[in-house]
PAZAPA-4460 file (N, C-alpha, C; in steps of 0.05 Angstrom, whole numbers, plus 32768, in hexadecimal, padded with zeros to 4 digits):
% residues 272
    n_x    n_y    n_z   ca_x   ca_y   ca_z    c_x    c_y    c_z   seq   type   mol
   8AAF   88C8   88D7   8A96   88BB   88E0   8A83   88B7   88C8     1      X     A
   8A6C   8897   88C7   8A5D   889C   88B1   8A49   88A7   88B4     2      X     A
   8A40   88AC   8896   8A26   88BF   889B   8A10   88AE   88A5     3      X     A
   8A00   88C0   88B1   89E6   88B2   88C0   89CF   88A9   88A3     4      X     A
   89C5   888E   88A3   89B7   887D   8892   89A3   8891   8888     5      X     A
   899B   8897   8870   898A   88A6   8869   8967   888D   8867     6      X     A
   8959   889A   8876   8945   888A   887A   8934   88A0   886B     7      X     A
   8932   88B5   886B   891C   88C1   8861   8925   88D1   8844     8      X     A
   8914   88D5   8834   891C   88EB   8814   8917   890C   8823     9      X     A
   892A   8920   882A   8921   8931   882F   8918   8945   881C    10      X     A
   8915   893D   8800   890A   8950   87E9   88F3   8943   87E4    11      X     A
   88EA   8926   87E5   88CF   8925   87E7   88BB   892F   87FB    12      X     A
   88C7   892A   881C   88B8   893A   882D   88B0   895B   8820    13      X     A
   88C3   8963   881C   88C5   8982   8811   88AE   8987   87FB    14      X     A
   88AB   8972   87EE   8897   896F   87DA   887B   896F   87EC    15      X     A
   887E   895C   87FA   885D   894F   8809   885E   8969   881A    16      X     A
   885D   8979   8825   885B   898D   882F   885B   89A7   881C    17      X     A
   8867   89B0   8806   885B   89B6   87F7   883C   89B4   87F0    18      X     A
   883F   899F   87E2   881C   8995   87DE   8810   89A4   87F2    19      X     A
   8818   899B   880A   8804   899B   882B   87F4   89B4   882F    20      X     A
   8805   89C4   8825   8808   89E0   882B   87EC   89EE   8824    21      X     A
   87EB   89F1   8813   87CA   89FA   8809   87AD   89EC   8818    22      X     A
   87B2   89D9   8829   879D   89CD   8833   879E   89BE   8853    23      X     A
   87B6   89C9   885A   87CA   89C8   8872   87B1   89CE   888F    24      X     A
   87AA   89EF   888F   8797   89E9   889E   877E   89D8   88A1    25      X     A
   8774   89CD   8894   8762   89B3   889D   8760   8997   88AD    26      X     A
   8787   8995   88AF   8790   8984   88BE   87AC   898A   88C9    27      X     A
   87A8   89A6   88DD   87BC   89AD   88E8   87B3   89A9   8909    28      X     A
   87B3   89A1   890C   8799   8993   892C   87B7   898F   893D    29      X     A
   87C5   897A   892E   87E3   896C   8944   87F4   898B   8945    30      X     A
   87F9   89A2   8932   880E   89AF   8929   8802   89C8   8944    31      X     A
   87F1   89D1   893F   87EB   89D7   8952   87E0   89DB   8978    32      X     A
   87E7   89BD   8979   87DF   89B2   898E   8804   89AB   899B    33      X     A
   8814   89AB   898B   882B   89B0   898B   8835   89C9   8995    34      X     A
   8830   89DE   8981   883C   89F3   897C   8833   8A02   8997    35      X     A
   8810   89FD   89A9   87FF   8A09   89B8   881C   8A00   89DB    36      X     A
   881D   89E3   89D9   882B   89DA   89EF   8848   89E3   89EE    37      X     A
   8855   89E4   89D5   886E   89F4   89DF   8871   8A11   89E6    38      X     A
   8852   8A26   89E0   8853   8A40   89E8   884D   8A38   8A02    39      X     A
   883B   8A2D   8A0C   8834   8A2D   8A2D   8855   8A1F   8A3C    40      X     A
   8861   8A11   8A35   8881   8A0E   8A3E   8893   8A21   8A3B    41      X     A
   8894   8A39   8A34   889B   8A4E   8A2C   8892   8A64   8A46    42      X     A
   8879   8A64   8A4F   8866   8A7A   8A5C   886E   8A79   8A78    43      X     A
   887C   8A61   8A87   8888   8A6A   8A9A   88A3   8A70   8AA2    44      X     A
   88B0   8A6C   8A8F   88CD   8A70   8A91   88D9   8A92   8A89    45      X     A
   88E0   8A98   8AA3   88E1   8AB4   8AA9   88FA   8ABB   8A94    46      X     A
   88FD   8AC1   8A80   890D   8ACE   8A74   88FF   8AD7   8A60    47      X     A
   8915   8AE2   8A48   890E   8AEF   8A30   8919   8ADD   8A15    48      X     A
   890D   8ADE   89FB   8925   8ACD   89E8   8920   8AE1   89C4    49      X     A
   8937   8AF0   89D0   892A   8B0D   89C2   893A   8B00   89A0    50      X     A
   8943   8AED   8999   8945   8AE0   897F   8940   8AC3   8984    51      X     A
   8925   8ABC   8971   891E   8AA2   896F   8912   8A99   894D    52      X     A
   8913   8A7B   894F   8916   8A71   8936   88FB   8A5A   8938    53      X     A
   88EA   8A4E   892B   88D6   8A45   892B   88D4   8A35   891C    54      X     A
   88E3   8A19   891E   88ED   8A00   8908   88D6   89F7   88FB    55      X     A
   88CD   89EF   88DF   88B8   89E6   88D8   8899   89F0   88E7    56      X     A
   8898   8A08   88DE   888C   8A18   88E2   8873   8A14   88D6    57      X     A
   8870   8A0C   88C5   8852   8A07   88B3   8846   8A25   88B2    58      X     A
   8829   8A16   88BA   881E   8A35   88B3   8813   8A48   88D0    59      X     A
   8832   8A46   88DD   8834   8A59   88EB   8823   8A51   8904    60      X     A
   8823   8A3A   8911   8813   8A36   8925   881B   8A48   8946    61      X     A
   883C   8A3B   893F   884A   8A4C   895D   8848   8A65   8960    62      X     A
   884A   8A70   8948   8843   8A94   8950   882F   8A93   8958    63      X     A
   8811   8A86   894E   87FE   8A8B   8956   87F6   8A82   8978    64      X     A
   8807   8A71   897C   8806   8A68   899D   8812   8A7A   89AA    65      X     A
   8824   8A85   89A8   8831   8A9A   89B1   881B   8AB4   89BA    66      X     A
   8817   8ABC   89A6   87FA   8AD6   89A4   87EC   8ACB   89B9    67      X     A
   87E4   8AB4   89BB   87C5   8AAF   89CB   87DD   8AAA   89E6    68      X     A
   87EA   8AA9   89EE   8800   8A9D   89FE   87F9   8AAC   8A13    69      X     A
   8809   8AA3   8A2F   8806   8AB6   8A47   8826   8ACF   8A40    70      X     A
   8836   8AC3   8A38   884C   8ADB   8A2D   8855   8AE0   8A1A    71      X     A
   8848   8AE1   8A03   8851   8AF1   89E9   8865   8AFA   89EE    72      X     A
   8867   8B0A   89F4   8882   8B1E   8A03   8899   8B16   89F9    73      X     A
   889F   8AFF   8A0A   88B6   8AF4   8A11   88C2   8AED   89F5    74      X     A
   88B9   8AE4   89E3   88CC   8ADB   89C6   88C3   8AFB   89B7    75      X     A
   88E2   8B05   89B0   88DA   8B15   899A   88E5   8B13   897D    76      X     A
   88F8   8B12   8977   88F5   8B09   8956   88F1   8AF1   8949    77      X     A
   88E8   8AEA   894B   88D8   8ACB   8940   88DD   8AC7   8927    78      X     A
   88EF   8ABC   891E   88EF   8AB1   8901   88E1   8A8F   88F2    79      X     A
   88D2   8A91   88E3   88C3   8A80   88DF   88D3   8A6D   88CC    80      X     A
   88D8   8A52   88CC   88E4   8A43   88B8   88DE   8A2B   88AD    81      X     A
   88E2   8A1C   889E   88CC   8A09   8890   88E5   89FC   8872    82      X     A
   88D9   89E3   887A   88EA   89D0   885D   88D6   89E6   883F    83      X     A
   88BF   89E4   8847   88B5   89F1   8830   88AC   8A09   8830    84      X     A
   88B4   8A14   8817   88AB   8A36   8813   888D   8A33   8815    85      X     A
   887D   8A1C   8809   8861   8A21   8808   8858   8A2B   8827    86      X     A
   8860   8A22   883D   884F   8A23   8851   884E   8A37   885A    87      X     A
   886A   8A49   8855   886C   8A5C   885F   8866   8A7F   884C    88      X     A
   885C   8A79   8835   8854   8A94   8824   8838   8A97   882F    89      X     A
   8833   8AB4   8830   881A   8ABA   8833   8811   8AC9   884D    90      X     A
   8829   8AC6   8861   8822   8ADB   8879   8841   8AE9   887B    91      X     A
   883C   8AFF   8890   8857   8B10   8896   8864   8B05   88A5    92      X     A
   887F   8B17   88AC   888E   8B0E   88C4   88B0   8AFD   88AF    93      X     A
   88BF   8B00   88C0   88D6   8AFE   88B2   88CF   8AD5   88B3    94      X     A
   88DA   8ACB   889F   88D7   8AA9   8894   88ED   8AA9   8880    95      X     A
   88F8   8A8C   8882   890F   8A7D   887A   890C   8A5F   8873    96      X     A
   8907   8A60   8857   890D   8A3E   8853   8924   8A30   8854    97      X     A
   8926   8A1C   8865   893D   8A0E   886F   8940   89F5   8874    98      X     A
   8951   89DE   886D   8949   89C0   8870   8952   89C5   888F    99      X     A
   8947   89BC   88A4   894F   89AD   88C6   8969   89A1   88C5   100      X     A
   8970   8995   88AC   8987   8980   88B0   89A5   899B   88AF   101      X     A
   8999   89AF   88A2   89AF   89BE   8898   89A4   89D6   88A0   102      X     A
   89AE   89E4   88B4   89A0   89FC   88CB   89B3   8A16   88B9   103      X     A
   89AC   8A28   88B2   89C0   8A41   88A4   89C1   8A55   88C0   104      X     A
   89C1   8A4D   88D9   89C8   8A63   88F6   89E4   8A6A   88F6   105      X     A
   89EA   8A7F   8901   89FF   8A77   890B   89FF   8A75   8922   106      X     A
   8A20   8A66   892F   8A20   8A5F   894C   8A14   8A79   895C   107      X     A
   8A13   8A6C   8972   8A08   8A84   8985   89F4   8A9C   8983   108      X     A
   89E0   8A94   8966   89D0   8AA9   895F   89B7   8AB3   896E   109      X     A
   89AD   8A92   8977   8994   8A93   897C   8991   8A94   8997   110      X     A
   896E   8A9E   89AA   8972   8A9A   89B9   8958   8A81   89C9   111      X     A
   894A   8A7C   89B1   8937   8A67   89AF   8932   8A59   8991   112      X     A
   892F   8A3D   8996   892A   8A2C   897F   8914   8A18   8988   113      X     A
   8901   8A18   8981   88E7   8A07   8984   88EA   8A0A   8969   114      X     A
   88E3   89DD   896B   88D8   89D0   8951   88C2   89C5   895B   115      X     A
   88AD   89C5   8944   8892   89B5   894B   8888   89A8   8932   116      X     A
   8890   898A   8938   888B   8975   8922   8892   8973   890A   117      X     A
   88B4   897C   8915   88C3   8977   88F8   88DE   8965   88FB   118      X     A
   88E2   895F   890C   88F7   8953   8917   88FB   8932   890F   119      X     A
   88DE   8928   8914   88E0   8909   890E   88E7   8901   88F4   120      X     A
   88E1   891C   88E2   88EC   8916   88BB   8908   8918   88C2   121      X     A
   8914   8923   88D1   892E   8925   88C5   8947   8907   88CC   122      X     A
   895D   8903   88BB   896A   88EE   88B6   897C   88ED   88D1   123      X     A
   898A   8901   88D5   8999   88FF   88F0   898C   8919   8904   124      X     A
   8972   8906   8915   896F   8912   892D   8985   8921   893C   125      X     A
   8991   891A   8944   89A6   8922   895A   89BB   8934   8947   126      X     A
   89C0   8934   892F   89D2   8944   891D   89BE   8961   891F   127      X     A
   89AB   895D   8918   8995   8978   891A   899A   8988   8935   128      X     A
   8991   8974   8949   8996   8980   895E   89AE   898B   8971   129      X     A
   89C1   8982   8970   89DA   898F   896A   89DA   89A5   8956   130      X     A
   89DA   89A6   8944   89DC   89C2   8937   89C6   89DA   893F   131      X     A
   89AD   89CF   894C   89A5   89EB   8959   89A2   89EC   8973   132      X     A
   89B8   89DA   897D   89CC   89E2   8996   89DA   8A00   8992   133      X     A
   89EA   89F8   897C   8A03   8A03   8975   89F2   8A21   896F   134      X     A
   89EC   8A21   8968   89D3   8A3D   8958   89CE   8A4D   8970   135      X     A
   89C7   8A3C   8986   89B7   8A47   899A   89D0   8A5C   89AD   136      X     A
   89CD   8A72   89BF   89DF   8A7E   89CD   89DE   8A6C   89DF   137      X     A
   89F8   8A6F   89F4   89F4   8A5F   8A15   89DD   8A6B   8A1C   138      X     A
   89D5   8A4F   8A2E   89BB   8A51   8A38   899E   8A57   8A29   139      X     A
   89AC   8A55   8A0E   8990   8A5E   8A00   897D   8A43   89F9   140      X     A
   8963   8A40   89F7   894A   8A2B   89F6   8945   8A1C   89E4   141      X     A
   8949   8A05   89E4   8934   89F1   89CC   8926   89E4   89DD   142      X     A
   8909   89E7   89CA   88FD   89DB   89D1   88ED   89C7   89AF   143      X     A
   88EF   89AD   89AE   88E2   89A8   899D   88CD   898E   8999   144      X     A
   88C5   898E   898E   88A4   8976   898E   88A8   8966   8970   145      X     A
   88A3   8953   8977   889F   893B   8961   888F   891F   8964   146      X     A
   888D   8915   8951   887F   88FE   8952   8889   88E3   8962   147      X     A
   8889   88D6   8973   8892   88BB   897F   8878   88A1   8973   148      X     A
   888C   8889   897F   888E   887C   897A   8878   8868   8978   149      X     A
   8861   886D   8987   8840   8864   8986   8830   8873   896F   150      X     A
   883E   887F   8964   882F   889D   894D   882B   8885   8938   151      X     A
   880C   8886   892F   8804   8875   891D   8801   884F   8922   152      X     A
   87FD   8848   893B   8807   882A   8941   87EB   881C   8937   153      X     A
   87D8   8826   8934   87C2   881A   8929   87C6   8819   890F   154      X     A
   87CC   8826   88FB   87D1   882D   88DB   87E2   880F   88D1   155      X     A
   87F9   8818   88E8   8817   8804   88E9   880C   87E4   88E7   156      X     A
   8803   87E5   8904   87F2   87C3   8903   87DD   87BD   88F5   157      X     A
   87D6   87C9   88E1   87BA   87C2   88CE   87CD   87C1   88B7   158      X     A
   87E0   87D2   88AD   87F2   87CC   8893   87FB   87B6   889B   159      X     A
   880D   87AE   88AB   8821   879A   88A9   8813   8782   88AE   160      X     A
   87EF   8786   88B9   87E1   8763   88B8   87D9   8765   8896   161      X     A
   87D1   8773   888E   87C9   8773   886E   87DC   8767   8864   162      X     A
   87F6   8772   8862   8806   876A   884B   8815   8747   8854   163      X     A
   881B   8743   8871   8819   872B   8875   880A   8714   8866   164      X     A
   87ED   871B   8865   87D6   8713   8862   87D6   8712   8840   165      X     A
   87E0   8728   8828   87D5   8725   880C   87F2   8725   8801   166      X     A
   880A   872C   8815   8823   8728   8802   8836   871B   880F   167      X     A
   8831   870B   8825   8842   86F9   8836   8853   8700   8849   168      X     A
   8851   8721   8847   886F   872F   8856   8868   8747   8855   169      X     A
   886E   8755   8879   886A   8774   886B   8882   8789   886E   170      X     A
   8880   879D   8864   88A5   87AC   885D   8896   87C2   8870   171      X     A
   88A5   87D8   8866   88A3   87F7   887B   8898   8804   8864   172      X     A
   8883   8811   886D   886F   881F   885F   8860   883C   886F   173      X     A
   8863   883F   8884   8864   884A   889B   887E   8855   88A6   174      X     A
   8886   8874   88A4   889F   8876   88AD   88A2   8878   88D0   175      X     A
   88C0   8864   88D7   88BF   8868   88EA   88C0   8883   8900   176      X     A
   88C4   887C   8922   88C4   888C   892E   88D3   8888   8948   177      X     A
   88D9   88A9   8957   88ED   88A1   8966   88E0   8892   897D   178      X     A
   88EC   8884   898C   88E5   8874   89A8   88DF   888A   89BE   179      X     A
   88CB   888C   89CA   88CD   889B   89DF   88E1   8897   89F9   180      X     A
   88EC   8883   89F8   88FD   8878   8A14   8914   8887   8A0B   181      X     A
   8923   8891   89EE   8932   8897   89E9   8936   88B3   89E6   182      X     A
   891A   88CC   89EA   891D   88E2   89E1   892F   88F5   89F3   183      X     A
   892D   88F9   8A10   893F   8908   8A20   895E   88FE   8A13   184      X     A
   8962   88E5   8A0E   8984   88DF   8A09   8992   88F0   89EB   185      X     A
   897C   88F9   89D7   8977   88FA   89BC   8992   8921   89CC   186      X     A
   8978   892D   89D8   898B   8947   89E4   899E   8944   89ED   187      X     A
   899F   892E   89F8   89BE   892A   8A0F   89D6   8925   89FC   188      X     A
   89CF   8914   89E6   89E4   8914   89CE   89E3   892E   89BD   189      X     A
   89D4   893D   89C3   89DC   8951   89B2   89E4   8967   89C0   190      X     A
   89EB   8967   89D8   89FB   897B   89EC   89EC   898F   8A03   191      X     A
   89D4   8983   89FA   89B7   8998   8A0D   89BF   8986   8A25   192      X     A
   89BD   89AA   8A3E   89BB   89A6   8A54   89A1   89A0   8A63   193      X     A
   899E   8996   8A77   897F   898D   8A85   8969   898B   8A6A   194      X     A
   896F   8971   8A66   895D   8967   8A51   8942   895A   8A5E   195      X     A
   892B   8965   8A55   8915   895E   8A5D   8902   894B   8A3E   196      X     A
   88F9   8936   8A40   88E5   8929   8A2C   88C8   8926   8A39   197      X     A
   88B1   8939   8A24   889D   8931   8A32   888E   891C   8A24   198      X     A
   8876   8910   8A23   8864   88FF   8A0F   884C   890A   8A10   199      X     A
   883E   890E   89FB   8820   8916   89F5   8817   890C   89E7   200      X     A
   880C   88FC   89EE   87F2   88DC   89DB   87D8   88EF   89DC   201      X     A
   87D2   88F3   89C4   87B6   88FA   89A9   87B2   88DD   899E   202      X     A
   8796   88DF   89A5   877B   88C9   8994   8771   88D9   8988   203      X     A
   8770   88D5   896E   8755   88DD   895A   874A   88CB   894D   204      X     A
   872D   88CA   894F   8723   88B4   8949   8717   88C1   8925   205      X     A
   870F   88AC   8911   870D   88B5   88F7   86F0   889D   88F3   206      X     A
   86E2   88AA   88ED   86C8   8896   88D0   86DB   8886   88C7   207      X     A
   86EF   8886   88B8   86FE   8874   88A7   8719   887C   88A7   208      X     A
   8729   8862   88A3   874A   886A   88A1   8751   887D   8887   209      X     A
   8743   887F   8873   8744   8889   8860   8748   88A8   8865   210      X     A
   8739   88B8   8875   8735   88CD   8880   874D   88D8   8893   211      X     A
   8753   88BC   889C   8772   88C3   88AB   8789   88C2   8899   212      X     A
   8780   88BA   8882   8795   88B8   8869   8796   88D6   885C   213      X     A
   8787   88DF   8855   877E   88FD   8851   8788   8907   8868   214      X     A
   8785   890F   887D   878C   891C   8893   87AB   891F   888D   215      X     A
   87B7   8905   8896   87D8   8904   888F   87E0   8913   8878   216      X     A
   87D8   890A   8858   87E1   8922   8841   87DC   8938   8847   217      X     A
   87C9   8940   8856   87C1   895F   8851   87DB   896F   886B   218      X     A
   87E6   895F   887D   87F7   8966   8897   8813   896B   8887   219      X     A
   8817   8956   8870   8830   8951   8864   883B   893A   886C   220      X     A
   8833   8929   887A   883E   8918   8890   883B   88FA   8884   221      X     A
   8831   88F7   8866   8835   88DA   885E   8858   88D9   8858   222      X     A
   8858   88BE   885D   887C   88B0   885A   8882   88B7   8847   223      X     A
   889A   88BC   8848   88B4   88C5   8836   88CA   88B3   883D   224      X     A
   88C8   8896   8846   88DF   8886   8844   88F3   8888   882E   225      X     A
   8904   888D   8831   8923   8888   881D   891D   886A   8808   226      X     A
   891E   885B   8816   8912   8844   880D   88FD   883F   8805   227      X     A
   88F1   883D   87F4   88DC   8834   87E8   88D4   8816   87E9   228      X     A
   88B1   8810   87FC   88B4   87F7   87F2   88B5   87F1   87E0   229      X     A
   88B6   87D0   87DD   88B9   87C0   87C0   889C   87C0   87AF   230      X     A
   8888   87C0   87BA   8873   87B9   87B1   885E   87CC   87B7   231      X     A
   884A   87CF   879D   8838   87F4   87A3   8825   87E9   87BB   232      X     A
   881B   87FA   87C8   8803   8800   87D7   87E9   87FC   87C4   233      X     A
   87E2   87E4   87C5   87C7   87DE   87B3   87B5   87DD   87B8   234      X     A
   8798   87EE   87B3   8788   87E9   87B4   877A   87D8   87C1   235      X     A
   877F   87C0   87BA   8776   87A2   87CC   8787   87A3   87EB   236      X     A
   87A3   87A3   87E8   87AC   87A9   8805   87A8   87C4   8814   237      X     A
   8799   87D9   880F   8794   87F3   8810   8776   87E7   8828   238      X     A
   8762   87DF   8816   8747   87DA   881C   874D   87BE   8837   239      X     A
   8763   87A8   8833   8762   879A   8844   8771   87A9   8860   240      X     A
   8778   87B9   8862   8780   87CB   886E   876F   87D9   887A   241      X     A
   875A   87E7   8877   8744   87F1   887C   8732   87DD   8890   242      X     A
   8733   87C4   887F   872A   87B5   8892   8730   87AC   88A7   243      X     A
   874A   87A7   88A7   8757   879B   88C6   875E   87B5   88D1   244      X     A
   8758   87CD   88CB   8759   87E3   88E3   8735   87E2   88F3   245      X     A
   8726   87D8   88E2   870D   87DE   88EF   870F   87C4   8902   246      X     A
   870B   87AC   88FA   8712   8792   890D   8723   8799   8929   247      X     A
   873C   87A5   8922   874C   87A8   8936   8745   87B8   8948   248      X     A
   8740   87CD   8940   873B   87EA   8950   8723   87F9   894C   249      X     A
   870E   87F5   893F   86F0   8806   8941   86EB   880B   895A   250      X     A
   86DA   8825   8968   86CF   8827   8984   86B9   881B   8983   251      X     A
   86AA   8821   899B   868A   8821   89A0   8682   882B   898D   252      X     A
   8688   884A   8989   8677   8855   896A   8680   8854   894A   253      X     A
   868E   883C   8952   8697   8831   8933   86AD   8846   8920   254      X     A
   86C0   8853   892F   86D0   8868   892B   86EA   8853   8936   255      X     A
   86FD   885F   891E   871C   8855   892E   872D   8866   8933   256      X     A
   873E   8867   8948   874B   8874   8955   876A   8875   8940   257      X     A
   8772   888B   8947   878D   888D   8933   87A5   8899   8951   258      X     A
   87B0   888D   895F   87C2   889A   8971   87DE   88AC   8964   259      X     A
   87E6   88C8   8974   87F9   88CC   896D   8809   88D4   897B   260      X     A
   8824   88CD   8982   8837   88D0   8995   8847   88EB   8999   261      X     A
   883F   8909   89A5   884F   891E   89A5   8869   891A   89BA   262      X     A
   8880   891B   89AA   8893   8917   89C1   889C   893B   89BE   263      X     A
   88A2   8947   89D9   88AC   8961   89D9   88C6   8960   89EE   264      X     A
   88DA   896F   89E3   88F9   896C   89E9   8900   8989   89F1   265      X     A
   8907   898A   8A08   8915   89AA   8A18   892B   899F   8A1D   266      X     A
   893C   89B6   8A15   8957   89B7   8A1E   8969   89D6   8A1C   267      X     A
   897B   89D5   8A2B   8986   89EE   8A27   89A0   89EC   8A25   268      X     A
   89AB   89FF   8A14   89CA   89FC   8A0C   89D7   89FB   8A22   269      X     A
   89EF   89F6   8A26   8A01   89FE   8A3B   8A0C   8A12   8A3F   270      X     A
   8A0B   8A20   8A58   8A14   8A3B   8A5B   8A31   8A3E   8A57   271      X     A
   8A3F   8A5C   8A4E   8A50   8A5E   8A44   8A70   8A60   8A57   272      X     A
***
C-alpha cells in the first residue's frame, strides 16, 4: 500500500508548539473547552479506566477537567503525552513525548485514550487512529476532539480574496481540515465500534485579525503545510487581508468573528 500524502512537516509543528509553550496559557480558551467536554462525556459512563493516556496534552488541560469533573475517580493512571517536551516540563505526574503518528503502546495496554486537538496535524488520520485502537484493551474508550472543517472560514475567505486581488491566484496558506460529514466514518475505518461524531462551533470575536494571528502562535496552531507556498506572506497582502476581513465580516461593534469547528469522536474497541 502507498504511503498516505504528507501534507503537514511534523518537526516544524513540533517546533511551533515548542515556541507555544511558554505563553500557551493566554490562548488556551479552545484546548480547554475541549479537554472540559470530553471529561463531562466521561462522567456518565458507569465504569472505571484504571490505565489512561492523554494525546497532546499541552499544559495539562484534561487532568484539570477531570479534578473539577463529576468523577475523577473513574480514570486512574493518566499518562500525559505531547509532540513537545516543552509543554509538558514543569508539573508532576507520569508524561511521555510522543509523535500521534507513531504511538510507543503496546497492544491491549490501555484502557482510555482521549485526544484533544491534536489529531487534525497529523498526516494519516485514520493510521493514528487505528493504532490507538490497537493500544486500547477490548472495549476500552477513545474519545478524541479536533478541529473541522469551518475552523477559520473567515481568515480562509479574506486570504484567498487578497491574493486573487494583488497576485492573480491564491495557493493554500491555511492548513486544511477534516469535513464534518466525514468524521463518524474516519472511526469506522479505523475499527471503532458505535462510532459517535459530535460538532461544537466557537465564535470569538477579536479588535483585529492581527490579535487572532497572535492567538493562533501562542496555541501552536499556525500552518505547517509540507508544501510551502510559492510566494511570502507580504506585508501589502497581510494588511489587504485585514481589510477584506473587516468589509466581509465586522459586527455591530466593529469586532470580527473568528469561527472554530470542534469535531469530537467516541468510539470503542471491539470486544474481545
Amino acid at each position: 500500500m502507498s504511503a498516505p500524502p504528507k501534507l503537514f512537516d511534523r518537526a516544524l509543528h513540533r517546533q511551533r508548539l515548542d515556541r507555544a509553550a511558554r505563553t500557551f496559557a493566554n490562548a488556551d480558551f479552545l484546548q480547554r473547552r475541549a479537554a472540559e467536554d470530553v471529561a463531562e462525556r466521561l462522567a456518565p459512563i458507569m465504569r472505571n479506566f484504571p490505565v489512561a493516556v492523554d494525546l497532546s496534552a499541552r499544559a495539562g488541560a484534561f487532568r484539570e477537567a477531570l479534578r473539577g469533573g463529576e468523577a475523577p475517580e473513574r480514570v486512574g493512571f493518566l499518562v500525559e503525552a505531547d509532540l513537545s517536551y516543552r509543554m509538558l516540563v514543569g508539573r508532576a505526574g507520569p508524561r511521555v513525548v510522543l509523535d500521534e503518528e507513531r504511538l510507543p503502546f503496546a497492544d491491549g495496554s490501555l484502557d482510555l485514550i482521549v485526544s484533544t486537538l491534536g489529531l487534525h496535524w497529523t498526516n494519516d488520520v485514520v493510521g493514528a487512529l487505528i493504532q490507538a485502537r490497537r493500544a486500547l484493551k477490548p472495549d476500552g474508550l477513545f474519545i478524541g476532539a479536533f478541529l473541522g472543517g469551518t475552523t477559520l472560514t473567515e481568515l480562509r475567505q479574506s486570504l484567498v480574496a487578497a491574493e486573487s486581488e494583488i497576485l492573480g491566484g491564491a495557493g493554500s496558506r491555511v492548513s486544511p481540515f477534516a469535513d464534518t460529514q466525514d468524521a463518524a466514518s474516519l472511526l469506522q475505518r479505523a475499527g471503532f465500534s458505535m462510532p459517535v461524531a459530535d460538532v461544537d462551533k466557537v465564535t470569538v470575536t477579536y479588535e483585529h485579525p492581527l490579535k487572532l494571528l497572535i492567538d493562533l502562535r501562542q496555541m501552536g496552531e499556525t500552518s505547517v503545510l509540507a508544501e510551502r507556498h510559492p510566494k511570502r506572506l507580504t506585508r501589502a497582502l497581510l494588511e489587504r487581508t485585514f481589510e477584506i476581513y473587516f468589509e466581509r465580516f465586522r459586527d455591530a461593534d466593529g469586532r470580527i468573528p473568528a469561527t472554530f469547528e470542534i469535531i469530537t469522536l467516541t468510539g470503542w474497541a471491539p470486544p474481545s
